[in-house]
C-alpha positions as CSV (number, residue, x, y, z in Angstrom):
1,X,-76.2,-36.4,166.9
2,X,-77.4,-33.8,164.7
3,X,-80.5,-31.6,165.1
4,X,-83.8,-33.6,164.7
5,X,-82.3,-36.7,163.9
6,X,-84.1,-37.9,166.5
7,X,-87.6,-37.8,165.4
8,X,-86.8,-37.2,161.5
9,X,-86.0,-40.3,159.3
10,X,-84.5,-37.6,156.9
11,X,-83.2,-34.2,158.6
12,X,-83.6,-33.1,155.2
13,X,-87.4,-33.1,155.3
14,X,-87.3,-30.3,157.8
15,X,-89.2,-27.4,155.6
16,X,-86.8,-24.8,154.1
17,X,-89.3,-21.6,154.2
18,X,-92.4,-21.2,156.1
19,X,-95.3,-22.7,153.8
20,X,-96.8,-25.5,154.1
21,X,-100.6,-26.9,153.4
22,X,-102.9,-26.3,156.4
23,X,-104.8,-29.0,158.0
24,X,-108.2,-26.8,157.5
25,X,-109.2,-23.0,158.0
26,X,-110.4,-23.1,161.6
27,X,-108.7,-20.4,163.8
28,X,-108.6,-20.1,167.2
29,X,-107.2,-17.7,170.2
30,X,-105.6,-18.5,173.5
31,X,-106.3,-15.7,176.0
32,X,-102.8,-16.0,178.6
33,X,-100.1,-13.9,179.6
34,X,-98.3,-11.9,177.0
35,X,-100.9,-13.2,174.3
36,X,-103.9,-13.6,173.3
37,X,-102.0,-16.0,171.1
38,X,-104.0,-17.1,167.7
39,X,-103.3,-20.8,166.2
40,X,-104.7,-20.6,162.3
41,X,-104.6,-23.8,160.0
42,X,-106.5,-26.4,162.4
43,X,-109.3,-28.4,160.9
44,X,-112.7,-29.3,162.7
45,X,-110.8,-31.9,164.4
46,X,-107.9,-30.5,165.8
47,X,-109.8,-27.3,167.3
48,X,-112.2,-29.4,169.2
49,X,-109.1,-30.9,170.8
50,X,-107.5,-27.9,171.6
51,X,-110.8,-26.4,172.8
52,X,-111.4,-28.8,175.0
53,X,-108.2,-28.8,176.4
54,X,-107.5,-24.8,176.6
55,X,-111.8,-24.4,177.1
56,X,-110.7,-21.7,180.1
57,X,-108.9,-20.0,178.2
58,X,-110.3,-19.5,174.5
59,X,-111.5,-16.3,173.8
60,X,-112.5,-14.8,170.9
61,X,-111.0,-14.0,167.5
62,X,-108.5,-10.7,168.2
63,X,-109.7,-7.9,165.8
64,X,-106.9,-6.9,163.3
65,X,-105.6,-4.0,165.1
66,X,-104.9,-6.5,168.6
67,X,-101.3,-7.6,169.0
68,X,-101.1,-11.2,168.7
69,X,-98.8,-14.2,169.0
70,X,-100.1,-16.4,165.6
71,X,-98.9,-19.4,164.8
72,X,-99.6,-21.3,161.8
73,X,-100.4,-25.4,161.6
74,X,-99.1,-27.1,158.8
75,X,-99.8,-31.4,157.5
76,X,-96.0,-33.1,157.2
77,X,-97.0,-36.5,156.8
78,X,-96.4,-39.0,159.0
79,X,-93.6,-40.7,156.6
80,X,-91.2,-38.2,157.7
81,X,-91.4,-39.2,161.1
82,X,-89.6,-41.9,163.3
83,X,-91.5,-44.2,165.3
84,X,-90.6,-43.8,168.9
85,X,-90.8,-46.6,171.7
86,X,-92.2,-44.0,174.6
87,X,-91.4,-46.9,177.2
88,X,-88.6,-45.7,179.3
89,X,-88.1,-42.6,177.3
90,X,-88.4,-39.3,178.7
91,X,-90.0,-36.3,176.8
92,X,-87.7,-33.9,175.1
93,X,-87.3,-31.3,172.1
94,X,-84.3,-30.6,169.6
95,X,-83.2,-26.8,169.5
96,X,-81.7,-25.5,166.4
97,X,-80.7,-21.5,168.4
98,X,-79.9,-19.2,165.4
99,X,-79.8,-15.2,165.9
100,X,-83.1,-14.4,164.7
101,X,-85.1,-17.9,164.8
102,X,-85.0,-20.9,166.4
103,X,-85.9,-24.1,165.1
104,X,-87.3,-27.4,166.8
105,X,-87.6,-30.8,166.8
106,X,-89.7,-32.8,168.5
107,X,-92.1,-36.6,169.0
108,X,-94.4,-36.0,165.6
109,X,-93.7,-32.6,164.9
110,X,-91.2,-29.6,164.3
111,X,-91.7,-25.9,164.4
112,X,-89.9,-22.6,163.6
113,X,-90.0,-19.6,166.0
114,X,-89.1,-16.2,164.5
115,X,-88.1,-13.9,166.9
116,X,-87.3,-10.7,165.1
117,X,-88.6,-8.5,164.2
118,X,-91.5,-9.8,166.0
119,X,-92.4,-13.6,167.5
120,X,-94.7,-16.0,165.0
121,X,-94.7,-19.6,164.7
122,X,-94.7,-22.3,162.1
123,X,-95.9,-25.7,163.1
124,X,-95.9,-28.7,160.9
125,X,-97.2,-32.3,162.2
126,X,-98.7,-35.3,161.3
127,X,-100.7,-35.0,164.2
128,X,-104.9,-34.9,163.1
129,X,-107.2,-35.0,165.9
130,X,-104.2,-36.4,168.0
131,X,-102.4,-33.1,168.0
132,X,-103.1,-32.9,172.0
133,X,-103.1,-36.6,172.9
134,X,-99.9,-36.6,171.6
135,X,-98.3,-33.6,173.4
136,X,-96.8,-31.6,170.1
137,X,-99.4,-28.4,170.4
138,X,-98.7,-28.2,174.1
139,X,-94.9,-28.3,174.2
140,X,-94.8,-26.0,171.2
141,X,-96.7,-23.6,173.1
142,X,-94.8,-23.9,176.3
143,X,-91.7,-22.6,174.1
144,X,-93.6,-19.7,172.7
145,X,-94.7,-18.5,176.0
146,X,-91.6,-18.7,177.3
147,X,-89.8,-16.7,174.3
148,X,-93.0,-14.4,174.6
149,X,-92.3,-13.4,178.3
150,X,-89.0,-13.2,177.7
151,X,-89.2,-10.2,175.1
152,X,-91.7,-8.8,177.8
153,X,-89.1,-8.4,180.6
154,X,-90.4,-12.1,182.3
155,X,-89.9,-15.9,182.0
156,X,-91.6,-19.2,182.5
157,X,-90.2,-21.0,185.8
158,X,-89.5,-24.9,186.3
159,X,-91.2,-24.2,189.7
160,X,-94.5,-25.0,192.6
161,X,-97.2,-22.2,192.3
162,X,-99.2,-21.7,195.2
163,X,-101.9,-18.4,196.2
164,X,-104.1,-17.2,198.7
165,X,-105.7,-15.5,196.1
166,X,-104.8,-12.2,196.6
167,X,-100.7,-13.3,196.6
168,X,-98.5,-16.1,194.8
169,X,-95.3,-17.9,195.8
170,X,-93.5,-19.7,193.5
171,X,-91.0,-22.9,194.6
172,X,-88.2,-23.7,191.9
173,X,-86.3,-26.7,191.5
174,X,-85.1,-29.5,189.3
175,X,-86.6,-32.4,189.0
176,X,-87.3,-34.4,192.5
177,X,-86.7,-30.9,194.3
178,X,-90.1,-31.7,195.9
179,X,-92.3,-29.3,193.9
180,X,-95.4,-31.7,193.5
181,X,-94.9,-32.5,197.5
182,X,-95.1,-29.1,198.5
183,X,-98.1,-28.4,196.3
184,X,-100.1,-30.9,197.8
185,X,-98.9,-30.1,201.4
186,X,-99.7,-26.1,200.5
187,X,-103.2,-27.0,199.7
188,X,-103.6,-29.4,202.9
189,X,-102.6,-25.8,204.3
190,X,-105.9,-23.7,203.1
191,X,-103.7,-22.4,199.8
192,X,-104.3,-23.2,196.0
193,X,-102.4,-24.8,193.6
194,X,-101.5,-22.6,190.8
195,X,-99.1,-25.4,189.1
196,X,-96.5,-28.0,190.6
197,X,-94.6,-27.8,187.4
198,X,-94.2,-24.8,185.7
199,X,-95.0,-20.7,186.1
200,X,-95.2,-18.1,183.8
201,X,-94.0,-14.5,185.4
202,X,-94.8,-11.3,183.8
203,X,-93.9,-7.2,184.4
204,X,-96.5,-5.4,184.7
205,X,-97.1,-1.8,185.6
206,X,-93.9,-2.5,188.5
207,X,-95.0,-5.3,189.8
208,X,-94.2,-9.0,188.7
209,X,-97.4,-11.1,188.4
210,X,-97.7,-14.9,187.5
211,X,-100.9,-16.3,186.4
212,X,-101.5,-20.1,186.0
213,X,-100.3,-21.9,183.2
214,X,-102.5,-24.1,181.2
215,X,-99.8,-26.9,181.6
216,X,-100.0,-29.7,184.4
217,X,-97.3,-31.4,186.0
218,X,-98.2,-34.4,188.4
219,X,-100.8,-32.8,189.9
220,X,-102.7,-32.9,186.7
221,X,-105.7,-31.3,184.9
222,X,-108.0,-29.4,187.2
223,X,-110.0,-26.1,186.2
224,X,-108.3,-22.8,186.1
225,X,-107.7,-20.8,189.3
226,X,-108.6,-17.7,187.4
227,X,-106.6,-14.3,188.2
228,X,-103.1,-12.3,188.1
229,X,-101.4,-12.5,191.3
230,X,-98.1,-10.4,193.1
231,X,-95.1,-13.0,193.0
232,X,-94.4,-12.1,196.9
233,X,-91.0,-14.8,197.0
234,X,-89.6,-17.1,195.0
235,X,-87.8,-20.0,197.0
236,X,-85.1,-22.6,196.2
237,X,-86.7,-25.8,197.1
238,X,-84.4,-28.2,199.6
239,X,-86.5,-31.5,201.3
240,X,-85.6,-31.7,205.3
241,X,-86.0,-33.4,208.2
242,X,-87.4,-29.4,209.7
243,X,-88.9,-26.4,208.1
244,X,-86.4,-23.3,208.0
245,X,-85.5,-20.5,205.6
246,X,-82.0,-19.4,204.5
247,X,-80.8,-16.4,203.0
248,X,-78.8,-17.7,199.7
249,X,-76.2,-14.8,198.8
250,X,-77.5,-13.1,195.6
251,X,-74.9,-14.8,192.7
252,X,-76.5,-18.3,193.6
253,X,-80.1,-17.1,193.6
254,X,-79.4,-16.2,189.6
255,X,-77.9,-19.4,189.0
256,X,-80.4,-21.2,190.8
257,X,-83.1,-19.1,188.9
258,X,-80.9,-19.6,185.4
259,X,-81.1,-23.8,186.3
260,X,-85.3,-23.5,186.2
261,X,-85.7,-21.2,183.5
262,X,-86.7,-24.2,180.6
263,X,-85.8,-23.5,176.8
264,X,-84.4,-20.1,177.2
265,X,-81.0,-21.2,179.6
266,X,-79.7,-22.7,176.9
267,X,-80.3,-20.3,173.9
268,X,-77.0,-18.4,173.2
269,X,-78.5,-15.5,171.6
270,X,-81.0,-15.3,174.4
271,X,-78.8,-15.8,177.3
272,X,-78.1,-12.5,178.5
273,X,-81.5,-11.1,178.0
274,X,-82.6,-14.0,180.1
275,X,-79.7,-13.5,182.9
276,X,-81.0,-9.5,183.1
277,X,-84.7,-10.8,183.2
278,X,-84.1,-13.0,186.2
279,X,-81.1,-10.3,188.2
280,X,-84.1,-7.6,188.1
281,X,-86.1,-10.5,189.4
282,X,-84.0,-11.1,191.8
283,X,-83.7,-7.5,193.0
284,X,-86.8,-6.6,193.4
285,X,-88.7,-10.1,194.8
286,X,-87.7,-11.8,197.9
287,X,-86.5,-15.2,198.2
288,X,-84.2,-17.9,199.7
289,X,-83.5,-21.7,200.4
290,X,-86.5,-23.3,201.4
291,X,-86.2,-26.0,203.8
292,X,-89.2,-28.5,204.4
293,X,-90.0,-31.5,206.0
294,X,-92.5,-33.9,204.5
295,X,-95.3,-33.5,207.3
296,X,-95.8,-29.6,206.5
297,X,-96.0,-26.3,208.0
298,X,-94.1,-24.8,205.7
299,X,-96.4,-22.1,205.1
300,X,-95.6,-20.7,208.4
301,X,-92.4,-18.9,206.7
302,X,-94.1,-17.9,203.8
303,X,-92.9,-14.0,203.4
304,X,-96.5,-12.8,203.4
């Protein structure tokens, strides 16, 4: 099948060049990791959405001489678009990986990421006030973080987040690993949830941090645990009938980092940038096969 055939009725309607007409003139900044990250083009509508959605994180406007991720939100009417039956079908986006850009394709909307020489976005939906109901703003931005982080010497992790607040450990695994069941046995256990889906990891000053991401897995929405905290280990989930912790010799902790590392593992002009991301990673963070059994204390063998 070929890219966005999917969710185009014409693959042709994908926009040649980075115009477009903007929904409306509102603006509005994203304070996270490797940002703040500015989304231009949304009308009245369409920031209230995100606003309430992103309200922890908002900030205000950058000045001109901030760094900042924008991405610009253009109307592609909903004629372009195929209808799709959701029943039965699971989420997923259409990558187009080119050397400089990559283009995508997903339920309602498509986008174009430019890279070099430095990362913006282009957005066009029919999406109005539905842009969040509907999941396109959110998905979009889980793929510019991730490419963000990535240019910053970090990554975004399939994985469980759980703190003390002062430390983090993050749990990766596919899907059915047992990160949801972990979270909710880690906060039986006194700890906090930072996310039971996804983690964003940054470099900074030495030390690799993660802060929660504003996307929720099963465990849902729930206010912000706000912070930066030290990744102390990041551990291969494995469900058991006993808690226990394995060393896991160093060329399968990559791979098994490579596996959870969404968007990015499967970008050929990104690869090896990614592999060096997660071997320095690797290096300097502990980790291991984590064993646990479904009635908890896990916790107890928690490198702390």
């Amino acid at each position: 099948m070929r890219f966005a055939e999917t969710f185009l009725l014409d693959i042709n309607s994908f926009p040649e060049d980075q115009n477009g007409t903007a929904w409306g003139e509102e603006a509005l900044a994203i304070k996270f990791l490797g940002g703040p990250y500015v989304f231009h083009g949304l009308n009245l509508a369409q920031e209230a959405a995100v606003t309430r959605r992103f309200s922890d994180l908002v900030c205000p406007l950058p000045g001109e001489d901030e760094t900042t991720i924008d991405t610009h939100i253009y109307n592609l009417p909903e004629s372009c678009f195929k209808t799709i039956d959701t029943r039965n079908w699971e989420y997923h986006l259409d990558f187009d990986y080119q050397a400089t850009h990559i283009r995508i394709a997903g339920m309602r909307f498509v986008a174009l990421i430019q890279l070099e020489p430095c990362i913006r976005a282009w957005m066009w939906t029919c999406d109005d006030e539905h842009l969040i109901a509907n999941s396109a703003f959110e998905n979009l931005f889980r793929v510019i973080v991730a490419y963000r982080l990535l240019a910053q010497g970090g990554m975004v992790l399939h994985s469980a987040g759980l703190t003390d607040n002062e430390k983090a450990w993050l749990f990766i695994g596919r899907s059915g690993a047992g990160k949801s069941t972990i979270s909710k046995l880690g906060e039986k256990a006194g700890l906090t949830i930072l996310s039971d889906d996804m983690n964003a990891i940054v470099l900074e000053d030495d030390t690799y941090l993660t802060e929660q991401l504003p996307f929720a897995g099963e465990h849902g929405q729930t206010a912000l645990t706000k912070g930066k905290f030290p990744v102390q280990a990041v551990y291969y989930l494995q469900k058991s009938s006993h808690n226990r912790l394995e060393e896991t010799p160093a060329a399968n902790r990559l791979a098994e980092l490579m596996v959870c590392s969404p968007f990015v593992n499967t970008d050929p002009y990104r690869y090896a940038a990614l592999a060096q991301n997660l071997s320095l990673l690797r290096s300097r963070v502990s980790g291991g096969n984590l064993k646990f059994q479904l009635d908890g204390g896990f916790e107890e063998l928690l490198n702390r």
